[in-house]
C-alpha positions in Angstrom: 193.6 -326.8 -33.2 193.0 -327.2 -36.7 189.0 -327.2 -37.4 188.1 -327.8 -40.9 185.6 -329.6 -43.1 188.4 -330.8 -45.6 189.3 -333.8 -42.9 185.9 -335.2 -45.2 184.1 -336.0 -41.7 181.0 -334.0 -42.1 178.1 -336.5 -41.9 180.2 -339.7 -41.4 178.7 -341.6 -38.0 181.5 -342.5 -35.8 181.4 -344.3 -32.3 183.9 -343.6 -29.5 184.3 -345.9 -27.0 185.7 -344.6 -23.1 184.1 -341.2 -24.4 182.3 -340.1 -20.6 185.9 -338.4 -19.7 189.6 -337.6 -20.8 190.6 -337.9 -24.0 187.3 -340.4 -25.4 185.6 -336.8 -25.0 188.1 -335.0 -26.6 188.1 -337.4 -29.5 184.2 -337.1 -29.3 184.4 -333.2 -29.2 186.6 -333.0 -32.2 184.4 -335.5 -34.4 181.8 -333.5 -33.4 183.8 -329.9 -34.6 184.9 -332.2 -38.1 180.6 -332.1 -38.5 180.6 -336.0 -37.7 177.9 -337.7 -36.1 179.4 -339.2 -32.5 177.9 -341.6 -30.9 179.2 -341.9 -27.5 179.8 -345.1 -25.9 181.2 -345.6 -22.0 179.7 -347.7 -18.9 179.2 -344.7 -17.3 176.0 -343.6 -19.0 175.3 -340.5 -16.6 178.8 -339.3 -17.6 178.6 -340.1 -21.2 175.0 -338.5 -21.6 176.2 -335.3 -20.3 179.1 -335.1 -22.5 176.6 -335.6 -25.2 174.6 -332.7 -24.1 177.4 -330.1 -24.1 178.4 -331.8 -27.5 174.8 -329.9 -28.6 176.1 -326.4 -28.2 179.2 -326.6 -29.9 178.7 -325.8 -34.1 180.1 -327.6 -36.0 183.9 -325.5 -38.3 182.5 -323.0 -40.9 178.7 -323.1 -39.4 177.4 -320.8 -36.6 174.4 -322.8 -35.4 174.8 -325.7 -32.9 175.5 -329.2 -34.2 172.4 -330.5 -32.6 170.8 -333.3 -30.2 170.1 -335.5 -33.8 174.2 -335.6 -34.6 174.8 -337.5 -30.8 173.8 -340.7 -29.0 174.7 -341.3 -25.9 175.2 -345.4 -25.2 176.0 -347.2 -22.3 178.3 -350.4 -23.4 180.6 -352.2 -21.4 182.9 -353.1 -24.4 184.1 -356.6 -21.9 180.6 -357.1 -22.7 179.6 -358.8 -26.2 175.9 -358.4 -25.8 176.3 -354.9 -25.3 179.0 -354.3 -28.1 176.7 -355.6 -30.6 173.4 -354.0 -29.6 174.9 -350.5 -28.9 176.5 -350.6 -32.9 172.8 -351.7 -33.8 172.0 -348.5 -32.2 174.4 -346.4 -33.9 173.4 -348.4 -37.2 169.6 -347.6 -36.7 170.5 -343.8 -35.8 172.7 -342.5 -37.9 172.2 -345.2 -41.2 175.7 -346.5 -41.3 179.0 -347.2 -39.1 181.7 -345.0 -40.7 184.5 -344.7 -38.0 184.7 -346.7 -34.8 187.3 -345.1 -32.3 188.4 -348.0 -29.8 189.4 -345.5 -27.2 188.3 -347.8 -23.4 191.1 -348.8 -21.5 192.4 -348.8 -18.2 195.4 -348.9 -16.1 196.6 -351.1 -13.2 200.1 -351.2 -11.9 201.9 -354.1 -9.5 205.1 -355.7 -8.8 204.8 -359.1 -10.7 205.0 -360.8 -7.9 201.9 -359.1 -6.3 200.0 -358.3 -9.2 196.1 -360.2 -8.3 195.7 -362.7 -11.6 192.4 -361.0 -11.9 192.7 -357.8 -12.1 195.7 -358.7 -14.6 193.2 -360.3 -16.5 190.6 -357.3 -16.3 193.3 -355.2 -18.0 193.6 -357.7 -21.1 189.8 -357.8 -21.4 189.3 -353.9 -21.6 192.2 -353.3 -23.3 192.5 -355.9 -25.5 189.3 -358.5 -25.9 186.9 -355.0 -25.7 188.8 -353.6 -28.7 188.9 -357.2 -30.5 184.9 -357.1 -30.0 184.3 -354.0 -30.7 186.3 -354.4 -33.9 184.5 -357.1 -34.6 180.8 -356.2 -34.7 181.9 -352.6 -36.4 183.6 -355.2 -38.9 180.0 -356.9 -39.7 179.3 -353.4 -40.3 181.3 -352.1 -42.2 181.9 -355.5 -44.8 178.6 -354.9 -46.9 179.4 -351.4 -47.2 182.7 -351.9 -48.3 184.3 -349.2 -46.2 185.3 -347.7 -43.1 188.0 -347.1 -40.5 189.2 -348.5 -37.2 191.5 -346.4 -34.9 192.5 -348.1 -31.9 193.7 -345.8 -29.3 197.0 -347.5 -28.0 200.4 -346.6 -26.2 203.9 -345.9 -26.2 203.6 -349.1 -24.1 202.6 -350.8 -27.2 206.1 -350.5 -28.2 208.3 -350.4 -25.4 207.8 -352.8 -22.1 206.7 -350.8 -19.0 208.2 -350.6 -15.7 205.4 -352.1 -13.3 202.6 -352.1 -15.7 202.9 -355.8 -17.5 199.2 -356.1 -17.7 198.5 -352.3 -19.9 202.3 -353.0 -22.0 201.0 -356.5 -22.5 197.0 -355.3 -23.5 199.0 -352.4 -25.7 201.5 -354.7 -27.6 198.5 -357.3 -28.1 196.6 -354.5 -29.8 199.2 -353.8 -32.4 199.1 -357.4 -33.4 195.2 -357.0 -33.5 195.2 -354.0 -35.8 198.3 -355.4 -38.6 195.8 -358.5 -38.8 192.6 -356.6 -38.6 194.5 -354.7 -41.5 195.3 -357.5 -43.4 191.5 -359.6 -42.8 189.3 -356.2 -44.2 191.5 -354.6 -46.7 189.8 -356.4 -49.1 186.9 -354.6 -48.2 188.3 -351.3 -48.5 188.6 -350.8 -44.4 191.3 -349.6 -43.2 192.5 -350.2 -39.1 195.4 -348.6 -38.1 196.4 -347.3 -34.1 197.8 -344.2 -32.6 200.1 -344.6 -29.6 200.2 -341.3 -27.1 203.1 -340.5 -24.8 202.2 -339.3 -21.3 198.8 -337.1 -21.5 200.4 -334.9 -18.6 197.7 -332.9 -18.5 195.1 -335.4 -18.4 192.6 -336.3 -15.3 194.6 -339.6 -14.7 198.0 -337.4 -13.8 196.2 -334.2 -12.2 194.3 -336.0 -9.9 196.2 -339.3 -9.2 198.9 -339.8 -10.4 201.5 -336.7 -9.5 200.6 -336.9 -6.0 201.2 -341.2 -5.7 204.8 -340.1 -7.4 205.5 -337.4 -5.6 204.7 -339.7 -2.4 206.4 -342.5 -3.2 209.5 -340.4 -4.7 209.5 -337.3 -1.3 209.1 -334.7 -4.4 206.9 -331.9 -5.1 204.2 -332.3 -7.6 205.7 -329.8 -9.7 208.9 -332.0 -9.2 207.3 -334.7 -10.7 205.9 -332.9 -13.6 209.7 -331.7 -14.6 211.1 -335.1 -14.4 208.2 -336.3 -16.8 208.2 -333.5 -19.1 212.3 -333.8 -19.2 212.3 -337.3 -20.4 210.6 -336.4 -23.8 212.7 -335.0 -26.4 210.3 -332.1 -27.4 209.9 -331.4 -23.7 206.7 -331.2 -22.7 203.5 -334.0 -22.2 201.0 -334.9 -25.1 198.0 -333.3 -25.4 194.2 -334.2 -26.4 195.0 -332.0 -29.5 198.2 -333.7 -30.8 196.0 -337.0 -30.6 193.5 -335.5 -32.1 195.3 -333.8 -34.5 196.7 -337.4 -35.9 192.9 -339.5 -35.7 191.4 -336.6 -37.7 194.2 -337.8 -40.2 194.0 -341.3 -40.1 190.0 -341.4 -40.4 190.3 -338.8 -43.6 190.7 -340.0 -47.0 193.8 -338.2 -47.1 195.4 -341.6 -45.1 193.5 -344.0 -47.4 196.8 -345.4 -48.6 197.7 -346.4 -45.1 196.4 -349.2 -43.0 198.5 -351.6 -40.3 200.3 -348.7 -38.5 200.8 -348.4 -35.2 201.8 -344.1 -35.4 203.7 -342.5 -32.2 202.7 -339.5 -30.6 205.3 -339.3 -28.2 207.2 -336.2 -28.7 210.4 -338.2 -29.6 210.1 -340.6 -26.6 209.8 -343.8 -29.2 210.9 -343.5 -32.5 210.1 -346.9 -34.0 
């Protein structure tokens, strides 16, 4: 991991969104490392407070005292929820002066045959994935206009790009939010904001596959776990699964004036499993 102060973080107020677990708290972690301020936004406020606490201890790269409890807010927003969207950026606005990065990192993941899949929980996938990121853009937007800057990451997906076997409701949500972020891109350039997306490959390591989803396969499939983890790791050309820190390693990028020439992309993180 790269820590360094030349990313031009230090001081800028971000908000992550999905930040209680997984890779929101990674991406809230390595704000917090850059010297951002993080505010830290899920609907499980329990969770996302105590991520915020252990944020304290950590100092920020080049300092040896902790970052401190004045650098994080914890917030409890359901990001399906307007209401909440707007006052929790309020929040962040009141705290920390300014909105300088929003991360749209909530999402989830349900998976059917077509022909079973409940129309509402398809439609609870398009409004997390999707209409939360479209909300959240939105009041960040009303934001960021009069100041005539900012950034927008939207956490997305190799199924952004490519159709997924089982999973039409997240490849749909995914592909939608590349057509969200090219026309965010073109709406605020204008107004020197920039909204661009980063699409992981399989986060092998993550809580999702460690505790669910290596045991359903190796079920379903009469493999061993470990079984399972070969196959996956096999089908990506650099051969192994992402991680929180190749993600990382890419938003730290795309928020840094060091990217300001680059707004509309949709960048893969896939270790060579898409290409386009």
């Amino acid at each position: 991991m790269t820590n360094s102060h030349s990313s031009g973080l230090k001081d800028k107020s971000c908000l992550v969104t999905g930040a209680a677990q997984g890779l929101g708290e990674a991406i809230a972690e390595r704000l917090a490392r850059e010297g951002a301020k993080v505010a830290l936004a899920d609907v499980n406020f329990e969770k996302t407070r105590a991520v915020a606490e252990r944020l304290k201890a950590i100092p920020p790269a080049g300092l040896l005292s902790p970052a401190g409890g004045s650098r994080f807010l914890p917030l409890r927003i359901d990001v399906t929820n307007e209401d909440e969207v707007a006052a929790g950026i309020a929040k962040v606005v009141a705290e920390f002066g300014s909105l300088d990065l929003l991360v749209s990192n909530a999402g989830i993941l349900q998976a059917a045959e077509i022909t079973d899949f409940e129309a509402a929980l398809w439609r609870k996938v398009i409004e997390v994935n999707l209409v939360g990121y479209f909300m959240c853009a939105k009041h960040a937007a009303r934001v960021m206009i009069p100041q005539k800057s900012g950034v927008i990451i939207q956490i997305n997906s190799k199924s952004g790009k490519k159709g997924s076997f089982r999973s039409s409701a997240y490849a749909a949500s995914k592909f939608g939010g590349i057509g969200l972020t090219q026309s965010l891109a073109l709406e605020l350039a204008p107004y020197n904001i920039r909204v661009n997306a980063i699409c992981p490959g399989n986060l092998l390591d993550s809580p999702l596959w460690v505790d669910s989803l290596y045991e359903q396969y190796a079920k379903k499939w009469g493999i061993t776990v470990e079984e399972v983890k070969r196959k996956y790791a096999e089908q990506v050309p650099l051969g192994r699964g992402c991680s929180y820190d190749d993600i990382t390693n890419v938003l730290v990028f795309l928020a840094s004036e060091q990217a300001s020439y680059m707004t509309g992309q949709a960048i893969n993180v896939t270790g060579g499993q898409e290409m386009d």
